[in-house]
C-alpha positions as CSV (number, residue, x, y, z in Angstrom):
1,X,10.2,-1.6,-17.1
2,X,6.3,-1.4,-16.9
3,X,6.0,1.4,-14.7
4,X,3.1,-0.4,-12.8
5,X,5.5,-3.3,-11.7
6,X,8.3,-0.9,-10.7
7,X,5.7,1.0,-8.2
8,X,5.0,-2.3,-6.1
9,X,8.9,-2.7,-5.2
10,X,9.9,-1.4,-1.9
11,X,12.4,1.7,-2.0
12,X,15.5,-0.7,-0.9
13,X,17.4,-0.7,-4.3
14,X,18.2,2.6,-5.6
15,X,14.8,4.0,-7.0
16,X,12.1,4.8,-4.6
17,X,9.1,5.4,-6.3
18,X,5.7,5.3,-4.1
19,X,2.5,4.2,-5.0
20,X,-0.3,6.8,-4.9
21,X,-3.1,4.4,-3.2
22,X,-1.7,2.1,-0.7
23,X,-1.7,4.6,2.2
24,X,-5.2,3.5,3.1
25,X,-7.9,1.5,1.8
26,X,-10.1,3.4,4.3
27,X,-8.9,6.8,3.9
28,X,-10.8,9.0,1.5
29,X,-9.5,9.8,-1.9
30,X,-7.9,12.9,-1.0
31,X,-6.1,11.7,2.0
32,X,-5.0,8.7,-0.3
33,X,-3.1,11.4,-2.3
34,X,-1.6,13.4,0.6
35,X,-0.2,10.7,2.4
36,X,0.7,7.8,-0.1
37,X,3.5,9.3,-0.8
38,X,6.1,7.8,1.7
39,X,4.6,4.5,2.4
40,X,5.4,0.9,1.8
41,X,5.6,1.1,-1.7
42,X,3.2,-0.4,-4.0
43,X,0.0,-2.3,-4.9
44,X,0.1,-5.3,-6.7
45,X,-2.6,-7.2,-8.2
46,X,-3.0,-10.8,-7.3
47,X,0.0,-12.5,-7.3
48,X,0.7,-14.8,-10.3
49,X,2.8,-17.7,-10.4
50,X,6.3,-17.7,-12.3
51,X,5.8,-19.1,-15.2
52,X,6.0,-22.8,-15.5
53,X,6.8,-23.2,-12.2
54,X,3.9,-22.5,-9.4
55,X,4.2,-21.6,-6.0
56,X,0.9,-21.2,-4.5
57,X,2.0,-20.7,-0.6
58,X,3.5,-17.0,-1.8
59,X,0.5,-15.0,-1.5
60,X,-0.4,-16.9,1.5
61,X,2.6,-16.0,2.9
62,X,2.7,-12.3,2.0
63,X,-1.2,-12.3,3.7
64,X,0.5,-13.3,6.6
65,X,2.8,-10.5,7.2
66,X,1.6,-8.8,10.4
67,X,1.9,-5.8,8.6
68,X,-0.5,-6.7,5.2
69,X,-3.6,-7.1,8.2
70,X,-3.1,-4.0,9.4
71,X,-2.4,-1.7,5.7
72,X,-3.2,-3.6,2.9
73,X,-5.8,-6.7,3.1
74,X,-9.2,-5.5,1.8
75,X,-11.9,-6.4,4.4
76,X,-15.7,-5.6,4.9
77,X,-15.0,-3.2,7.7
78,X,-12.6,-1.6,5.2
79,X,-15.4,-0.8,2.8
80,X,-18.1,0.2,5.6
81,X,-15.5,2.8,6.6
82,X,-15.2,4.4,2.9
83,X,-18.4,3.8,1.8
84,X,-20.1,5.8,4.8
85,X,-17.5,8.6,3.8
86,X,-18.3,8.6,0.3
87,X,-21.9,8.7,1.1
88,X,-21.1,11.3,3.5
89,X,-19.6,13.7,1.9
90,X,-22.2,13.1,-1.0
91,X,-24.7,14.4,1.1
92,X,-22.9,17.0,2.6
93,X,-21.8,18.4,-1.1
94,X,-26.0,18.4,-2.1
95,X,-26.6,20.5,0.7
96,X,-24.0,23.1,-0.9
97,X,-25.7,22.9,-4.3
98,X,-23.2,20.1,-5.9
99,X,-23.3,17.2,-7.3
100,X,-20.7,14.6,-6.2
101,X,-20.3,11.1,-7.9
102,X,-17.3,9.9,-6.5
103,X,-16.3,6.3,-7.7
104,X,-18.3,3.2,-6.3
105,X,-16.1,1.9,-2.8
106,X,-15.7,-1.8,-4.6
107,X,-16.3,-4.8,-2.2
108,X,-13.7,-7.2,-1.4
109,X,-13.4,-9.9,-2.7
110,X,-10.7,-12.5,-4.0
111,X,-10.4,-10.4,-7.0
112,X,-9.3,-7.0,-4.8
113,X,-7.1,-8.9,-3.0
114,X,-3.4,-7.8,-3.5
115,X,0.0,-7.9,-2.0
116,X,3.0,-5.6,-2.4
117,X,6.2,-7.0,-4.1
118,X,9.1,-6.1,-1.2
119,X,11.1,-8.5,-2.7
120,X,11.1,-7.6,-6.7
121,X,9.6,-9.5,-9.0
122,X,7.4,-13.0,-8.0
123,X,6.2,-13.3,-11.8
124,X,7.1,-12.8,-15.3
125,X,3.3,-11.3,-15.6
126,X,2.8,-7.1,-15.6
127,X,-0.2,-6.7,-13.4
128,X,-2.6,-4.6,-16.2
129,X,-5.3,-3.9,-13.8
130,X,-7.6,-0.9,-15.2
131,X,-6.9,2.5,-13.5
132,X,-9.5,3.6,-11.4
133,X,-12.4,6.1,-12.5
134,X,-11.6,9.8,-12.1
135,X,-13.2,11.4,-10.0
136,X,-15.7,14.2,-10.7
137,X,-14.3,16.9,-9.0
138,X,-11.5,17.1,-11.5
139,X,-13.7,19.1,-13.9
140,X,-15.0,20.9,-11.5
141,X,-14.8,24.8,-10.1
142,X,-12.8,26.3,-7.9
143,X,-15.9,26.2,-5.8
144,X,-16.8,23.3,-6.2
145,X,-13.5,22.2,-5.1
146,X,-13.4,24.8,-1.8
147,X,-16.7,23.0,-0.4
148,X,-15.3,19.5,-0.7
149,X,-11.7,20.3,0.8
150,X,-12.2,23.5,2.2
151,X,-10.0,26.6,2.4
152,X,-6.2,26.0,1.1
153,X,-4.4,27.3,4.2
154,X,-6.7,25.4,6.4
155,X,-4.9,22.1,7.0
156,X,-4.1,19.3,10.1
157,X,-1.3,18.0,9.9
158,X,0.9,15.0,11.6
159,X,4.7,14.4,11.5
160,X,6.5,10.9,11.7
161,X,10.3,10.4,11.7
162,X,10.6,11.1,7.9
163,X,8.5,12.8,6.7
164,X,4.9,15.4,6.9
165,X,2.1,14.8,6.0
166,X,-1.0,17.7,5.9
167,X,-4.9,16.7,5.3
168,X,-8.0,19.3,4.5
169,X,-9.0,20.8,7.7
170,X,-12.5,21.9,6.5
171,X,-14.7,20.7,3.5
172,X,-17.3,18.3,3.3
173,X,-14.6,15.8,2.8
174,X,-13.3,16.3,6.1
175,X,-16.7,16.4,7.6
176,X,-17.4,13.1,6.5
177,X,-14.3,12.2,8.3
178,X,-15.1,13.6,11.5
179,X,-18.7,11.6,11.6
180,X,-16.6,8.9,11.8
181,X,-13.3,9.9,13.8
182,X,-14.8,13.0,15.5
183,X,-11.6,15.0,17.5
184,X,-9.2,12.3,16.8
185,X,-8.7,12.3,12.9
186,X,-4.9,14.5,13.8
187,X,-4.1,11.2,15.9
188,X,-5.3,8.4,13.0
189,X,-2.9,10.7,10.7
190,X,0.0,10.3,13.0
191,X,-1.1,6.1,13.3
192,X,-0.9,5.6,9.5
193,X,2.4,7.5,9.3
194,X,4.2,5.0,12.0
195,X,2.4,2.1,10.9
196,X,4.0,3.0,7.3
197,X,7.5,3.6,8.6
198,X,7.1,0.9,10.8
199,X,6.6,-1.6,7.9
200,X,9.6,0.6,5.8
201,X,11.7,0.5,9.0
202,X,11.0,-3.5,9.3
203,X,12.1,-4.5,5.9
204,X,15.4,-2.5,6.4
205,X,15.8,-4.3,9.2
206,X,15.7,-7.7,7.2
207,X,18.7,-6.7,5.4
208,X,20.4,-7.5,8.8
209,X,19.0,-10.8,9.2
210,X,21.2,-13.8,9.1
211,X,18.7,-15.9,7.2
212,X,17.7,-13.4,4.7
213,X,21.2,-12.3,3.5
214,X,21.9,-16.3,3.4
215,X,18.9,-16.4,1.0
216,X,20.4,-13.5,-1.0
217,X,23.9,-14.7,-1.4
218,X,22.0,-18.4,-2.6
219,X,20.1,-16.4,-5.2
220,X,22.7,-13.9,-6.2
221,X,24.9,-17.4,-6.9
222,X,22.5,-18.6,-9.1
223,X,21.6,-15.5,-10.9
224,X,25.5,-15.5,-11.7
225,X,25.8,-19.2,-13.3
226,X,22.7,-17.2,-15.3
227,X,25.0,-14.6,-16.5
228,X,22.9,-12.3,-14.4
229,X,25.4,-10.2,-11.8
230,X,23.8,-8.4,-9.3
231,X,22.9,-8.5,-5.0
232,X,20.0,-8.7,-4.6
233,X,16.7,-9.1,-6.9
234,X,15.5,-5.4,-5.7
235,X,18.3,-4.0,-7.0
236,X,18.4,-5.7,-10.2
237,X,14.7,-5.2,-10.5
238,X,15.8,-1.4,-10.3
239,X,18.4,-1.5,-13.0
240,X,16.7,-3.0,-15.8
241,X,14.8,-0.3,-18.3
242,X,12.0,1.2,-17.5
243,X,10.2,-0.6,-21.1
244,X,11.8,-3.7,-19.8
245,X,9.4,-6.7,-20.8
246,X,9.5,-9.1,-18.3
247,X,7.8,-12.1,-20.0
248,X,10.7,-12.3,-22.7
249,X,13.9,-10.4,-20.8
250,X,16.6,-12.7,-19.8
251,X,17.4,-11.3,-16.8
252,X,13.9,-11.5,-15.4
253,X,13.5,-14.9,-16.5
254,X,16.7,-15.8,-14.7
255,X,15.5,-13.7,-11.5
256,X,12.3,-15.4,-11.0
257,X,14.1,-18.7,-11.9
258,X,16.7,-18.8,-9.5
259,X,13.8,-17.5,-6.9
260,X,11.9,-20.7,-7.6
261,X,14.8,-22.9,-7.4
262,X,16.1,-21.7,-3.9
263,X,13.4,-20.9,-2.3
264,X,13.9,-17.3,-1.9
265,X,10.8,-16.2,-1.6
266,X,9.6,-18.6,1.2
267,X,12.6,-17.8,3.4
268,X,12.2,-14.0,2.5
269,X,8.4,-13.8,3.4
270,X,9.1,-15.9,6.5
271,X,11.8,-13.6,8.0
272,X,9.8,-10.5,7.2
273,X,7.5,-11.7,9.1
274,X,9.2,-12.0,12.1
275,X,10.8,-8.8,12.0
276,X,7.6,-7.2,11.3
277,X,6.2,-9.0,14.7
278,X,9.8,-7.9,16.4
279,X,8.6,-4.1,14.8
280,X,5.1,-4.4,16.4
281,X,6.1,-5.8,19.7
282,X,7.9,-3.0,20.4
283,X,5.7,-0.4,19.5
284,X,2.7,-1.4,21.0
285,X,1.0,1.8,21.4
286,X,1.1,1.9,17.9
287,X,-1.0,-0.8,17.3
288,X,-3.8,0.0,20.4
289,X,-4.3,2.8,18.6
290,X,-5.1,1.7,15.5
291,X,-7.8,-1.0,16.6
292,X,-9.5,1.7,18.8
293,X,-10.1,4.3,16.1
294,X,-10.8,1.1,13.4
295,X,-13.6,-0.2,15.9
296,X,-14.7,3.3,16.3
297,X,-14.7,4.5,12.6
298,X,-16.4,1.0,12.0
299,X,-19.2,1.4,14.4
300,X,-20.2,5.0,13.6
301,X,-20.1,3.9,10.1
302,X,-22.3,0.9,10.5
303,X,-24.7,3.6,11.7
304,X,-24.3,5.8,8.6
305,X,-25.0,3.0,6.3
306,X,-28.0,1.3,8.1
């Protein structure tokens, strides 16, 4: 299975591979790398119809998850925020002697805009978007390296229920951060980390959801008159090989098939986002938090950027 695909599936079917991107939009590149490792898994590129058979209210849908506002829809605010950083730290590494040339914050646009797959395949299409620059610090010296993150063993750190997560303490990367989220950048840590196993915790909760495991048993009865056995589309998703082509497999064809014929996908997106909602209700500390230090980041960074 393209490799790219299998990244954008949430960890409900028996791999649980996580994207290296999709922690924030808004974070800077090393904080990307720290903490993507435990969130809501994957990035997709736009989301392309099945073949032969369209269904243009899924992205619009998926857009509407409570959750896809708040972690994945690319906005201008988004790019003031990591553009002011990049500049930032730009600036603070040419007072040290170095050259950084970071990779251009692209603006959003209808081409940025993605969705992650929680529900396995929603097209017989690979997304083959182009990997993004390397940065320059990758050729770099160890000095080089200790002025942009600062000293190894000096580190902030922020704990959810699952997991740790530790971010550069000093450096002009975290300088750049703390223009922007002065004293509290230890408290937008710990916000990303619940927002992330908020959304993980919300689409485990779908699994329990009368109308969802109705959709499943509709799809896993059509997949079967396909010759296709298997519970869910996650979990098939998650059993097919690795070099898996999707445009010409028979089981994929039969997955997104029996998708479009029942309507999984509507009813999946639909209850998703009511559990997501349910999620957010009931956490809504959570969620103050996050506005505050977005409004703040985005007015400092306003500033920054003229």
């Amino acid at each position: 299975m393209d490799p790219a695909v299998r990244r954008r599936i949430h960890p409900t079917g028996r791999r649980s591979t996580l994207v290296t991107r999709k922690i924030a939009v808004i974070a800077t590149a090393v904080a990307v790398v720290a903490c993507a490792a435990w969130v809501f898994v994957g990035r997709s590129g736009p989301s392309a119809p099945a073949a032969g058979r369209s269904q243009p209210d899924i992205a619009r849908l998926s857009a509407a998850l409570p959750f896809y506002a708040l972690l994945h829809a690319p906005s201008e605010r988004q790019w003031r925020i990591a553009e002011a950083e990049r500049r930032l730290a730009i600036t603070c590494m040419a007072a040290h002697g170095f050259r950084y040339t970071p990779a251009a914050v692209p603006r959003p646009s209808a081409a940025t805009a993605d969705h992650p797959l929680p529900f396995g395949l929603e097209s017989l299409t690979a997304d083959t978007a182009a990997p993004a620059p390397a940065a320059s610090e990758r050729q770099e010296s160890k000095a080089f390296l200790a002025a942009l993150y600062g000293p190894a063993d000096r580190r902030i750190s922020a704990k959810g229920k699952s997991i740790k997560v530790s971010w550069p303490a000093e450096g002009c990367q975290a300088e750049a951060e703390k223009r922007l989220l002065g004293s509290e950048r230890p408290r937008w840590l710990q916000v990303r980390i619940e927002l992330g196993e908020g959304e993980q915790q919300a689409r485990e909760n779908l699994d329990k959801d009368p109308s969802f495991r109705t959709a499943n048993a509709r799809w896993a009865r059509c997949a079967l008159a396909a010759g296709v056995e298997s519970d869910d589309p996650v979990h098939l998703l998650n059993s097919l090989p690795r070099d898996t082509d999707f445009a010409t497999s028979p089981v994929a064809k039969a997955d997104v098939r029996c998708k479009s014929d029942t309507g999984y996908l509507r009813t999946a997106y639909t209850r998703l986002a009511v559990v997501q909602q349910a999620w957010i209700d009931a956490h809504p500390a959570v969620l103050t938090s996050w506005r505050s230090l977005m409004q703040r980041q985005d007015g400092l960074a306003r500033g920054v950027l003229g």
